[in-house]
Every structure is written in structure tokens, then in C-alpha cells.
PAFIFI-800206 format. One record per residue (C-alpha): chain; x, y, z. Coordinates in steps of 0.2 Angstrom, whole numbers, always signed. Layout:
N
+--------+-------+-------+-------+
! chaine !    xx !    yy !    zz !
+--------+-------+-------+-------+
!      A !     X !     Y !     Z !
...
+--------+-------+-------+-------+
//
This chain:
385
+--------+-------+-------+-------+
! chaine !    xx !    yy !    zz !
+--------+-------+-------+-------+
!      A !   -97 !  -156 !   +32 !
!      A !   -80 !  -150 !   +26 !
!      A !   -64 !  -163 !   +28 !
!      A !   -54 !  -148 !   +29 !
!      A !   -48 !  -143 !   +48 !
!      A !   -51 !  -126 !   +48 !
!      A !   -45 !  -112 !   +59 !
!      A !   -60 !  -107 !   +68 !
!      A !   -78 !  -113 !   +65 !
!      A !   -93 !  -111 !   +77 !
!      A !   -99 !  -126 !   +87 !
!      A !  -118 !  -128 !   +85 !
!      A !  -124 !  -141 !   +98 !
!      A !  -134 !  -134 !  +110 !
!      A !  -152 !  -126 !  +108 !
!      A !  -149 !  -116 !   +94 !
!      A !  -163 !  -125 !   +84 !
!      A !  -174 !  -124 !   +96 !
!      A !  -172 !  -107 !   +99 !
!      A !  -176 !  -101 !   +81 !
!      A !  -189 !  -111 !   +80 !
!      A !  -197 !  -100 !   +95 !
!      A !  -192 !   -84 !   +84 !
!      A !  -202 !   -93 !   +69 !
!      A !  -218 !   -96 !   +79 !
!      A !  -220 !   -80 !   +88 !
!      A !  -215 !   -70 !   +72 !
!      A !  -201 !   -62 !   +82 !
!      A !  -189 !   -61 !   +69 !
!      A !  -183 !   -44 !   +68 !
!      A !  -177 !   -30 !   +80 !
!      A !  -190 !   -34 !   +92 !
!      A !  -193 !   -48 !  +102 !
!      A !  -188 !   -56 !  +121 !
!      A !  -172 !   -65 !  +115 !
!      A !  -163 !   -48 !  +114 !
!      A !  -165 !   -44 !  +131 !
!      A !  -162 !   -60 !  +137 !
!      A !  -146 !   -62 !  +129 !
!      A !  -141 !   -44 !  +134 !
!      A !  -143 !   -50 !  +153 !
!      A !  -136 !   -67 !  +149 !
!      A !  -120 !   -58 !  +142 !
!      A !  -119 !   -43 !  +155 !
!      A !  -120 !   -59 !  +172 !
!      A !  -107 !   -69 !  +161 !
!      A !   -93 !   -59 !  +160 !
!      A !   -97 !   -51 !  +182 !
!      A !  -112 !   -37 !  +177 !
!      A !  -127 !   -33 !  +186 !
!      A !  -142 !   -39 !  +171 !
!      A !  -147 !   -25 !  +159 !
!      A !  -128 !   -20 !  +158 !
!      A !  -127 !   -22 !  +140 !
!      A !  -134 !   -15 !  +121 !
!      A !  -133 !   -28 !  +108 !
!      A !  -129 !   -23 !   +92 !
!      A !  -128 !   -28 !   +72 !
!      A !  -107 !   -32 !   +73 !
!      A !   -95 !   -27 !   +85 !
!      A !   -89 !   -14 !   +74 !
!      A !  -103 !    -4 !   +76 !
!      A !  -103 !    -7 !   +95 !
!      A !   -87 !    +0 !   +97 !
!      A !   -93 !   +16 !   +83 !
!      A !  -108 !   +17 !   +95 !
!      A !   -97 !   +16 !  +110 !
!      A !   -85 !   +32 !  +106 !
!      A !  -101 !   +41 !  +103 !
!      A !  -108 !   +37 !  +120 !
!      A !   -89 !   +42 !  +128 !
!      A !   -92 !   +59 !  +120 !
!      A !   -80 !   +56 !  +104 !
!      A !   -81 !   +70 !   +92 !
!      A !   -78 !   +76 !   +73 !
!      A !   -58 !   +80 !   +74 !
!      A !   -53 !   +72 !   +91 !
!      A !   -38 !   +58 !   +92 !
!      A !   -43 !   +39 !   +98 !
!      A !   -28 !   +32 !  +102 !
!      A !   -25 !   +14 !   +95 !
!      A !   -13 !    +1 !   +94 !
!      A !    -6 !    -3 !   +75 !
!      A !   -10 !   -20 !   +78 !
!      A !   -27 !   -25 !   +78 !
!      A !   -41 !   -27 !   +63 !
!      A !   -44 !   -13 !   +53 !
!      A !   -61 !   -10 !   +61 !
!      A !   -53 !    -2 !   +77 !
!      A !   -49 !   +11 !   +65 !
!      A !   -62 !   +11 !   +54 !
!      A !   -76 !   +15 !   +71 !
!      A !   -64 !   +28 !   +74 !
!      A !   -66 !   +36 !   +56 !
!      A !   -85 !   +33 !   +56 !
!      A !   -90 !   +44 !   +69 !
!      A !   -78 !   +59 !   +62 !
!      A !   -63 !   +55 !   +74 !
!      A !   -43 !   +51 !   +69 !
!      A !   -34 !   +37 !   +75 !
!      A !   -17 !   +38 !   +84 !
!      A !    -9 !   +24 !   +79 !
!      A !    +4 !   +19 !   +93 !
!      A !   +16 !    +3 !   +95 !
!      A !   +11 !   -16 !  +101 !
!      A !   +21 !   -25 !  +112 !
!      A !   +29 !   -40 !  +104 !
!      A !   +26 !   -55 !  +117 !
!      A !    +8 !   -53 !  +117 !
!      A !    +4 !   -39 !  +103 !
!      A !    -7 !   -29 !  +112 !
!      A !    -3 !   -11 !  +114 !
!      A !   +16 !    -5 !  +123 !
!      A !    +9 !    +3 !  +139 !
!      A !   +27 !   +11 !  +141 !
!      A !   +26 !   +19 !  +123 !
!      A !    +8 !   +24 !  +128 !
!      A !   +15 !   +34 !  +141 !
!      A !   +30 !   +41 !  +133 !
!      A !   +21 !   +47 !  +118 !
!      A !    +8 !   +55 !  +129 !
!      A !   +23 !   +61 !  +139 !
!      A !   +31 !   +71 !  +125 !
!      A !   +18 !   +76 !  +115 !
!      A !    +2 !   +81 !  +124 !
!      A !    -3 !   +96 !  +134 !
!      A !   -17 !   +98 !  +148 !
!      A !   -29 !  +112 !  +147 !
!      A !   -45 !  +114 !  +159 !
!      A !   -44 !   +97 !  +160 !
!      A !   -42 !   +89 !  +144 !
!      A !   -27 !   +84 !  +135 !
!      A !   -22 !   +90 !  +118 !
!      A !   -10 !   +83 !  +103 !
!      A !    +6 !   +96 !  +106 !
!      A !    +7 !   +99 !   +86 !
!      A !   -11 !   +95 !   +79 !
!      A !   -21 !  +104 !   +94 !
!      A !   -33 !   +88 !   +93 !
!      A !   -42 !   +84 !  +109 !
!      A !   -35 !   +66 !  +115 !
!      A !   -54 !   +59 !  +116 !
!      A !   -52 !   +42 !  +121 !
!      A !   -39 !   +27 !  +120 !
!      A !   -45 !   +10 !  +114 !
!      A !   -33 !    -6 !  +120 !
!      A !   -36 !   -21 !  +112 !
!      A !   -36 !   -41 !  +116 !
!      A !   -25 !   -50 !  +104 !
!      A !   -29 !   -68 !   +97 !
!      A !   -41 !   -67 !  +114 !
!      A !   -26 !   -59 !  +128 !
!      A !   -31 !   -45 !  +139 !
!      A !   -20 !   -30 !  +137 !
!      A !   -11 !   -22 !  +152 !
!      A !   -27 !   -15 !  +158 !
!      A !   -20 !    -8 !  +175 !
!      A !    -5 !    +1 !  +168 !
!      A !   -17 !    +9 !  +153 !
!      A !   -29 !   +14 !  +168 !
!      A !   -15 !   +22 !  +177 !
!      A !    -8 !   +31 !  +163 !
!      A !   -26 !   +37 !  +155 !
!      A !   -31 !   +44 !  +173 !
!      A !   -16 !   +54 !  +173 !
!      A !   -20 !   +61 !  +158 !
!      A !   -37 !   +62 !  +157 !
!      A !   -42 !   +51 !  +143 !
!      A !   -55 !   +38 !  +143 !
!      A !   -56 !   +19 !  +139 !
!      A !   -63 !    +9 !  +129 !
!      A !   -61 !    -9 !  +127 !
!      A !   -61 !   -17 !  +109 !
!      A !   -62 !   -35 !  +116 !
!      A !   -70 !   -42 !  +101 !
!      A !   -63 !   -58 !  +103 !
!      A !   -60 !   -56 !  +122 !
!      A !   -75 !   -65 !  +129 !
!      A !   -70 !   -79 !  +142 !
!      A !   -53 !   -71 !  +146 !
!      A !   -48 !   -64 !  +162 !
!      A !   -37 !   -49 !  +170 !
!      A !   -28 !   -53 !  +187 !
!      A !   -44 !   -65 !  +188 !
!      A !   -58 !   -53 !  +185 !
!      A !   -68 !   -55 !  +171 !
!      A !   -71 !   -42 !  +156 !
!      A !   -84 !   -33 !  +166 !
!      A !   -77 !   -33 !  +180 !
!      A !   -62 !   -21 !  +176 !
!      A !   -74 !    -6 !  +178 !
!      A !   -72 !    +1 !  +161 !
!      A !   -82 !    +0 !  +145 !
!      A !   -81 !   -10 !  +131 !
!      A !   -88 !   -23 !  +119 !
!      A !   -88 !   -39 !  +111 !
!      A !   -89 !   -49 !   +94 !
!      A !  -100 !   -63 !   +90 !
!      A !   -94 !   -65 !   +71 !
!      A !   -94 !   -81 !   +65 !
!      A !   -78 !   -85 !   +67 !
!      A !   -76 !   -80 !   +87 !
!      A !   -79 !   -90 !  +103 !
!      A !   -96 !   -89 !  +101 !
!      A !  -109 !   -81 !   +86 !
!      A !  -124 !   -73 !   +83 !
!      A !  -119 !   -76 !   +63 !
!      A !  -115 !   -57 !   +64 !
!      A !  -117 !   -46 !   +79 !
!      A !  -111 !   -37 !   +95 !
!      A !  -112 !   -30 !  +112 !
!      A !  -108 !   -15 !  +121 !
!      A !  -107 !   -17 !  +139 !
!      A !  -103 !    -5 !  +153 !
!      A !  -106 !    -3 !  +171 !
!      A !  -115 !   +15 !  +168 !
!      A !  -132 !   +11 !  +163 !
!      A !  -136 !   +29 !  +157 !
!      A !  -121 !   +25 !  +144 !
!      A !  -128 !    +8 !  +140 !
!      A !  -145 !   +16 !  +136 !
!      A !  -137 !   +30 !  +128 !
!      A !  -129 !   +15 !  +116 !
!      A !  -145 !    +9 !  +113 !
!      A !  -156 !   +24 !  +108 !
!      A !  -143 !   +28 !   +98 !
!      A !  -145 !   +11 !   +90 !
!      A !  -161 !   +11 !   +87 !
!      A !  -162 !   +27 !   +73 !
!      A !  -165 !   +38 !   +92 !
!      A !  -184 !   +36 !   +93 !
!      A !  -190 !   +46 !  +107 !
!      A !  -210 !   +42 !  +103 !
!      A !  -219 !   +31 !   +98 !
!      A !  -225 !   +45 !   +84 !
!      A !  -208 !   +39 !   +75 !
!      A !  -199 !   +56 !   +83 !
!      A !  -181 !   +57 !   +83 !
!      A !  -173 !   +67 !   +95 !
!      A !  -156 !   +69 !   +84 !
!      A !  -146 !   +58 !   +72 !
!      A !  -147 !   +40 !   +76 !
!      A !  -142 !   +22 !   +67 !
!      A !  -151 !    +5 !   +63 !
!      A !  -138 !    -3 !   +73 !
!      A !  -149 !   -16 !   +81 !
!      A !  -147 !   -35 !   +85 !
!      A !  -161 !   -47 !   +78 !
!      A !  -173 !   -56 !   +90 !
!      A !  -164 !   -72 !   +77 !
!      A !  -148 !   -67 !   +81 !
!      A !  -150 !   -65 !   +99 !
!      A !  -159 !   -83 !  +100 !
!      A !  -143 !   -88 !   +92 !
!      A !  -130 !   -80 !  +104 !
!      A !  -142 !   -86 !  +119 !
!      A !  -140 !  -104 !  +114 !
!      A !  -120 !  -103 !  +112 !
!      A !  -118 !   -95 !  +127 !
!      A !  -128 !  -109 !  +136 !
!      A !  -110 !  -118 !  +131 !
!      A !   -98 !  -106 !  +134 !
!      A !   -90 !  -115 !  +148 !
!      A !   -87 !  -129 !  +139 !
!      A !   -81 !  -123 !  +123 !
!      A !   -70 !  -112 !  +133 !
!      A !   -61 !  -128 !  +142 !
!      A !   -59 !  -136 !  +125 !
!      A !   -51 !  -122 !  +119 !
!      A !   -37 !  -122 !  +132 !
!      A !   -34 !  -141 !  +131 !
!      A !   -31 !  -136 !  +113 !
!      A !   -20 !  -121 !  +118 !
!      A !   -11 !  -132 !  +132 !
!      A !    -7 !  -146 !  +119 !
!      A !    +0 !  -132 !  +107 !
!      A !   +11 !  -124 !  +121 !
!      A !   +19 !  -142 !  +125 !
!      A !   +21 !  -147 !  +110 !
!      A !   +32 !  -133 !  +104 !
!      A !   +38 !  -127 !  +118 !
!      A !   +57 !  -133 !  +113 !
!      A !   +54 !  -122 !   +95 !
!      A !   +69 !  -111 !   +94 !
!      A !   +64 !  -101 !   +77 !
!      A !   +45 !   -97 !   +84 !
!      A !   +36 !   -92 !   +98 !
!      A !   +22 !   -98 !  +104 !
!      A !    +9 !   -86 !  +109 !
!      A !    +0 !   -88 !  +127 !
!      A !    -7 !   -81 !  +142 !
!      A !    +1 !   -64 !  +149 !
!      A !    +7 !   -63 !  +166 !
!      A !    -5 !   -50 !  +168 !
!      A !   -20 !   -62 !  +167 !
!      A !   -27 !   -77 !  +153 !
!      A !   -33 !   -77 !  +137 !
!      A !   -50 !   -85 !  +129 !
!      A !   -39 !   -93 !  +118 !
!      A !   -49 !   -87 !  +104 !
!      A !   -35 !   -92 !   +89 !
!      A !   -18 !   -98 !   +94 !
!      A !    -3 !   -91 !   +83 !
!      A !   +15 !   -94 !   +83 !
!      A !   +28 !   -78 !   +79 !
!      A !   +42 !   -82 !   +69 !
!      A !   +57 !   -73 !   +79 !
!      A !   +66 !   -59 !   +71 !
!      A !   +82 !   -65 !   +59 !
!      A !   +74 !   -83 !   +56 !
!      A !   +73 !   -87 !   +37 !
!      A !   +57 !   -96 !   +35 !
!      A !   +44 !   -92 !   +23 !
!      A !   +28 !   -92 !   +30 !
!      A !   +18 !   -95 !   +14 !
!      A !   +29 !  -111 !   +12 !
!      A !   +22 !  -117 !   +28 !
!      A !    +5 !  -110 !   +24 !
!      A !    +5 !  -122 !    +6 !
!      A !   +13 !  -137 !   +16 !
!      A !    -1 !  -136 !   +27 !
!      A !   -15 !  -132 !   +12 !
!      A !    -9 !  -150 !    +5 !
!      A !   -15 !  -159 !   +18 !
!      A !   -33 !  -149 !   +18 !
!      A !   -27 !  -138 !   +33 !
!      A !   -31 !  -120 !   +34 !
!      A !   -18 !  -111 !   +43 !
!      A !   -15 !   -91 !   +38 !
!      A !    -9 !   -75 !   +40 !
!      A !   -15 !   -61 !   +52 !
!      A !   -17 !   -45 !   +54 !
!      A !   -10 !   -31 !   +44 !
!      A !    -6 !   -18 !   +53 !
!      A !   -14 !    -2 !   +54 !
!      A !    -1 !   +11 !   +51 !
!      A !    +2 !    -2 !   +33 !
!      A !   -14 !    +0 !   +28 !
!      A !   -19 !    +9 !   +14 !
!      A !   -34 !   +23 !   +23 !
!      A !   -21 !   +25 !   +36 !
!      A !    -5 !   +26 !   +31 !
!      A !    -4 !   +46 !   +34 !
!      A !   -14 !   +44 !   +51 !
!      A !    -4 !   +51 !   +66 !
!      A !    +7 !   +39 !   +72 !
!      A !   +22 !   +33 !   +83 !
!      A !   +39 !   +23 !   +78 !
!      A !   +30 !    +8 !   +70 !
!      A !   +47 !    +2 !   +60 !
!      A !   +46 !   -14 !   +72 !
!      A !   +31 !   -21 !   +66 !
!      A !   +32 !   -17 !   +48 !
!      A !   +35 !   -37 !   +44 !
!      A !   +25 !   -44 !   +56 !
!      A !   +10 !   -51 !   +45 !
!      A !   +25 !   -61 !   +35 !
!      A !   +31 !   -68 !   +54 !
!      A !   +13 !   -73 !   +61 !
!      A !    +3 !   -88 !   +58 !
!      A !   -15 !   -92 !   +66 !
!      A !   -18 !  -111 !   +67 !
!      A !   -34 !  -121 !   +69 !
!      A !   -42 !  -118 !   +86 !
!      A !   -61 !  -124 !   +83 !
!      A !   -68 !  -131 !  +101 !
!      A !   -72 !  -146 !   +89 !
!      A !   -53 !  -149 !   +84 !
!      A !   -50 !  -165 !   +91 !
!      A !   -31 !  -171 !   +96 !
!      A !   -27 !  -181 !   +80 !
!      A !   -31 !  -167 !   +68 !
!      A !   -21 !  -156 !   +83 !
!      A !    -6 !  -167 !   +80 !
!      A !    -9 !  -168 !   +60 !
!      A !    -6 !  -150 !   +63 !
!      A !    +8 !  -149 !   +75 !
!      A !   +18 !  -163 !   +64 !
!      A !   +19 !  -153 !   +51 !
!      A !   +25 !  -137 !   +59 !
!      A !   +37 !  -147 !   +67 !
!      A !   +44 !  -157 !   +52 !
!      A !   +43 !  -139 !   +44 !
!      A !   +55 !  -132 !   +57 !
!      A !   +69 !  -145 !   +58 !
+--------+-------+-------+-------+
//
């Protein structure tokens, strides 16, 4: 084991041996076997769906790809996406032929503006027979894709309102959301699709894997023939161009055994989100980042935001924090910085241009215990006087 406190590491105490050990002596290691399904149902009750209501996949990056395609996303069309979020939003986006529209974040939780949502579809959309269309590209507007943020839910009422006003599906990137809730509903709950990450570093992990989950079972099937290279026989016919996107029995066996925990390691990580809030909630030159009124986060990572005009050098803190084997880090570039998407269609984003230099992500691991918690918030602290 490491003596390093890191910033988020998977807690492997359940029955994730014993599980992979079944994989082993039923030779159900591949694509194929009963943990798949299982974790699918075990995923789709957890966060309020009926069984069967999710496709598991090989990362969440390709459930989201998967996802668009199922939504009906097409070579040409715009996803609208917020600038702040990983580069795999927009990189789902490019894979199935689609552009991104890259559009502001909010700056008390980062996830997207709702109120530039609606002015930029305001002023430069059309309607026609039903569909809304980019005023100067003549792109169709395909689909919008909010995203949690360090495990907040975005403002998913108002993003409803506005997409049914013009017409645009939703699709939920909540990668990191799982355990997080909207006015008290959980992710499923919220009637709209989306999916989930079980990378190693989230809440919970298959080593690499995700899930797309809906409520419309013929557009969770869809997601899963599409997964599976679309066999339509036994013969090895496929009916039109599909993916080797599937989730292995092993992973699955994996993700089953976390999940058995979920509950706990969900309470330890808000005792560790509480004892960060309280501890700096006196800061002047930082925020702290917590729940949104509209709901509460899984506390996947918890981050601090240094506020606008405050001369602190984050890599200072970052090295201070390395010198006492802490990893603390940067985030997120955001999207309309990055290099494939620098001439992507996009809103005002001259706001956000410094945020990666004004956010830090600290140690949130369920196994954190309080001393390394306040090794942690010492240093921050001392760092701030």
C-alpha cells in the first residue's frame, strides 16, 4: 500500500474476491456471463428503475457515444454541451459524426448556465416541422447533454423546461453522478436517459466500465445491440454497423461487489464533504464546492475554487501539499481551451478561460480517515493565512 493520501482510490472490501473467483470457475470471463445482467438490474433498482433498465458497457464514454446514437444523433447535428466537463463529453459527440455546442457553466456549481442555455437557444435557433435548427450553420440541434460536476446534479428542471420548448432531447452525462440526488429523486428517477462511470477512480469501479440506463426499454435494447457488434443471429448476422462495446462478466462481478457497499461508501464520503465544509467555511480567498439548492451531490471529489482577483498560485499549494505525500490537483480544462475544439461552435466562454489555474480537487477516498482529512485541511489553511 501506498503512504501517500491520494485523491480518489477504490475501496475493495466487500465480495469482490469472491465474485471473480465465480468468473474463474465457471469460465465466465468475457462478454458473456450472469454477473452482466445481474449488475445491470442491481444498477437500474439502485438509482429508482424498474430491473432490466440499463446496458452495461466497456467505459462511460462509450455509453454516452452509444447513447446519442440511440437518441437518433446524426453525422452533422449540434449536441449542446457545457465547456466545463472532461474531454470525453465532447469527444462521444465527435465519435458518432456529431459537433459539440459548447455553451457557459455556472460558476457556484460548474454545471451548465440554464439561463445562457435558453438565451443562446433564444437568439440563435429556428423551429421547422418540429425540429430546431442553428440560425447560421443550419445544423439540426440533436440533443443537449447537462453534466454532474465533482458528483452535483445540474438544474435538471429548468434544462427540461427549456429542451421541451425547443424540442431538443436530453442526455445525462452523470459519469460521476451515481448516489446523487435532484429535489430527492434519484438519477433514474428524473425520467430522462443517461449514464454512469465506473472508472477507477469514481464512487464505485468495474476497473473500467459503464452504464447506460433509461426508462424506455426499446432504447436501452437499442444500446445494447448496438454494443454488441448488432448481431441479429445466431449465424453471426449483423443487421447494420455496430461496436464491441460490451462490459465483461469480470467487470460486472466487480461493479456487483461495490455496489453491495454503495451505501456506506456514500456516508463516508459526506462525513468527509461535511468535515471539509466546516472546516473552511470562514475561507475568504476560496470557495468551497457543495450541494446545490436544487438537490445533493455524491460527493464524488470535493474541490475548492479560488475566487476571482485572489493572488494565489495553485501549483504552490499543489507542491506544499506533494511535500507531505498528498495528492491534491488540478481539474478540468475546459472544453472550448482544448485543442480538438478550439473552433467548435461556441458561446462567451471568456469567464472560464482560468478556471483550471483557480480549481483544486482534494483527497475524497471513502477510506480517508479524519487525521489524514485534517493533515490536509492544515495545510490549506496555513496556505491561506
Amino acid at each position: 500500500m501506498s503512504d501517500w493520501i491520494e485523491i480518489s482510490i477504490p475501496t475493495l472490501r466487500g465480495k469482490e474476491c469472491e465474485y471473480l473467483q465465480k468468473c474463474i470457475n465457471t469460465n465466465f470471463v468475457s462478454s458473456i456471463g450472469p454477473f452482466i445482467s445481474d449488475f445491470e438490474s442491481a444498477i437500474s433498482e439502485n438509482i429508482g428503475l424498474p430491473p432490466h433498465s440499463a446496458a452495461a458497457t466497456s467505459s462511460g464514454t462509450t455509453a454516452l457515444q452509444l447513447g446519442l446514437l440511440a437518441l437518433g444523433v446524426k453525422q452533422n447535428d449540434l449536441v449542446i454541451v457545457p465547456t466545463y466537463t472532461f474531454i470525453a463529453t465532447a469527444n462521444a459527440v465527435s465519435h458518432v459524426g456529431a459537433n459539440p455546442w459548447i455553451l457557459n457553466s455556472e460558476m457556484d456549481y460548474l454545471t451548465i448556465d440554464t439561463y445562457e442555455l435558453e438565451k443562446e437557444l433564444e437568439f440563435n435557433t429556428y423551429k421547422e416541422n418540429g425540429l430546431t435548427f442553428h440560425k447560421e450553420t443550419k445544423q439540426r440541434i440533436a440533443c443537449i447533454v447537462p453534466v454532474y460536476i465533482f458528483g452535483c446534479p445540474p438544474n435538471i428542471d429548468q434544462i427540461k423546461k427549456i429542451a421541451s420548448k425547443f424540442s431538443i432531447p436530453i442526455l445525462l452525462d452523470s459519469a460521476c453522478g451515481l448516489g446523487a440526488k435532484y429535489k430527492d429523486s434519484k438519477m433514474g428517477q428524473n425520467n430522462l436517459p443517461g449514464i454512469i462511470s465506473f472508472n477507477g477512480n469514481k464512487t464505485i469501479t468495474t476497473g473500467a466500465g459503464g452504464i447506460f440506463y433509461s426508462n424506455d426499454k426499446i432504447i436501452v435494447n437499442r444500446v445494447k445491440h448496438l454494443s454488441s457488434t448488432a448481431k441479429s443471429s445466431s449465424k453471426y448476422e449483423h443487421n447494420e454497423i455496430g461496436y464491441n462495446y460490451r462490459m465483461s462478466n469480470i467487470q460486472a462481478a466487480l461493479g456487483l461487489a461495490q455496489l453491495e457497499q454503495l451505501e456506506e461508501i456514500i456516508n463516508q464520503k459526506k462525513l468527509i464533504h461535511i468535515n471539509y465544509k466546516q472546516s473552511f467555511n470562514n475561507c475568504k480567498q476560496f470557495t468551497f464546492i457543495s450541494n446545490p439548492t436544487w438537490g445533493e451531490s455524491s460527493h464524488w471529489l470535493n474541490a475548492i475554487a479560488l475566487k476571482k482577483g485572489i493572488h494565489k498560485n495553485i501549483e504552490q499549494l499543489i507542491q506544499k501539499l506533494r511535500d507531505s505525500k498528498i495528492r491534491a490537483n488540478y481539474f478540468w480544462k475546459p472544453l472550448h481551451l482544448q485543442i480538438p475544439y478550439k473552433k467548435s461552435l461556441k458561446s462567451n466562454l471568456n469567464e472560464l478561460n482560468d478556471i483550471q489555474e483557480r480549481i483544486l480537487v482534494l483527497p475524497s477516498s471513502p477510506s480517508l480517515n479524519i487525521e489524514e482529512q485534517e493533515k490536509v485541511i492544515d495545510i490549506i489553511q496555513k496556505f491561506f493565512k
